[in-house]
C-alpha positions in Angstrom: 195.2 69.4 152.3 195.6 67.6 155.8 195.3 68.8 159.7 197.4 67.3 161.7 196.7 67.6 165.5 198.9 66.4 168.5 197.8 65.8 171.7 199.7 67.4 174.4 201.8 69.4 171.8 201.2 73.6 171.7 201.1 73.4 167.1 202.3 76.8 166.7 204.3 77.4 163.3 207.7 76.5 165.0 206.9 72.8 166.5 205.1 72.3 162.8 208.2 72.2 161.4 209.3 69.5 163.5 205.9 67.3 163.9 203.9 67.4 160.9 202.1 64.6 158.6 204.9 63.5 157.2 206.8 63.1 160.6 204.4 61.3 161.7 203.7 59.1 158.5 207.4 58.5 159.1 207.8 57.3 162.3 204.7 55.1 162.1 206.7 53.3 159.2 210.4 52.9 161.1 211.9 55.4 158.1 212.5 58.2 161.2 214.1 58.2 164.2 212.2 57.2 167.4 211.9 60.6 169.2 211.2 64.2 168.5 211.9 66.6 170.8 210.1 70.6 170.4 210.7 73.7 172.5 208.7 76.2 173.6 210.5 78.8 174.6 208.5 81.3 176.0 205.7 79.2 178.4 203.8 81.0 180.4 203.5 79.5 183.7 202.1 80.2 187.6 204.4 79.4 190.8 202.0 78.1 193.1 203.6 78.9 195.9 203.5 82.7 195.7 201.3 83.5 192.8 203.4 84.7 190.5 203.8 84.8 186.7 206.7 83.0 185.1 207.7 82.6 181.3 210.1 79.7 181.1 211.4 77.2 178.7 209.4 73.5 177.8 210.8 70.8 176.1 208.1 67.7 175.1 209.3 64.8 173.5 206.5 63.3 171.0 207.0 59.5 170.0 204.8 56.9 168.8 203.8 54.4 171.3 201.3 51.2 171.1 200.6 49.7 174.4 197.5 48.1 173.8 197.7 46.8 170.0 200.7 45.0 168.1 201.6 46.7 164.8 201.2 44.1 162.1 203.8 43.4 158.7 201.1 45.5 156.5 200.7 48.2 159.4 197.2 47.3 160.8 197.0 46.5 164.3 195.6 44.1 166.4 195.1 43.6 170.6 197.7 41.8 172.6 196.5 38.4 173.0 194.4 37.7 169.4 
């Protein structure tokens, strides 16, 4: 059994399908594509300017990304610079 938790990604049943443990697993070792994209389709939002309520459609794209640390042949990673 494994949690897998996504920041800045809403987990509900539907975006599980598409971002899970082994989608990640994948990505991390170049056997998946580079990007996934997951919908919400009912967001609920609040115009600022007037107040009011909106439900409206969000689409996040989730992709791995090192900045800080180089990925090495037998997946550890080091900092930029060592």
């Amino acid at each position: 059994m494994y949690i897998c938790k996504v920041r800045g990604i809403t987990l509900n049943f539907k975006n599980y399908l598409d971002i899970n443990y082994k989608t990640v697993k994948a990505m991390v070792t170049g056997e998946f594509e580079k990007c996934v994209t997951v919908a919400n389709e009912h967001k609920i939002v609040k115009n600022p300017s007037t107040g009011h309520i909106l439900t409206k459609r969000e689409t996040m794209n989730y992709r791995i990304v090192f900045d800080k640390r180089v990925i090495t042949a037998d997946y550890h990673t080091v900092l930029y610079g060592v």
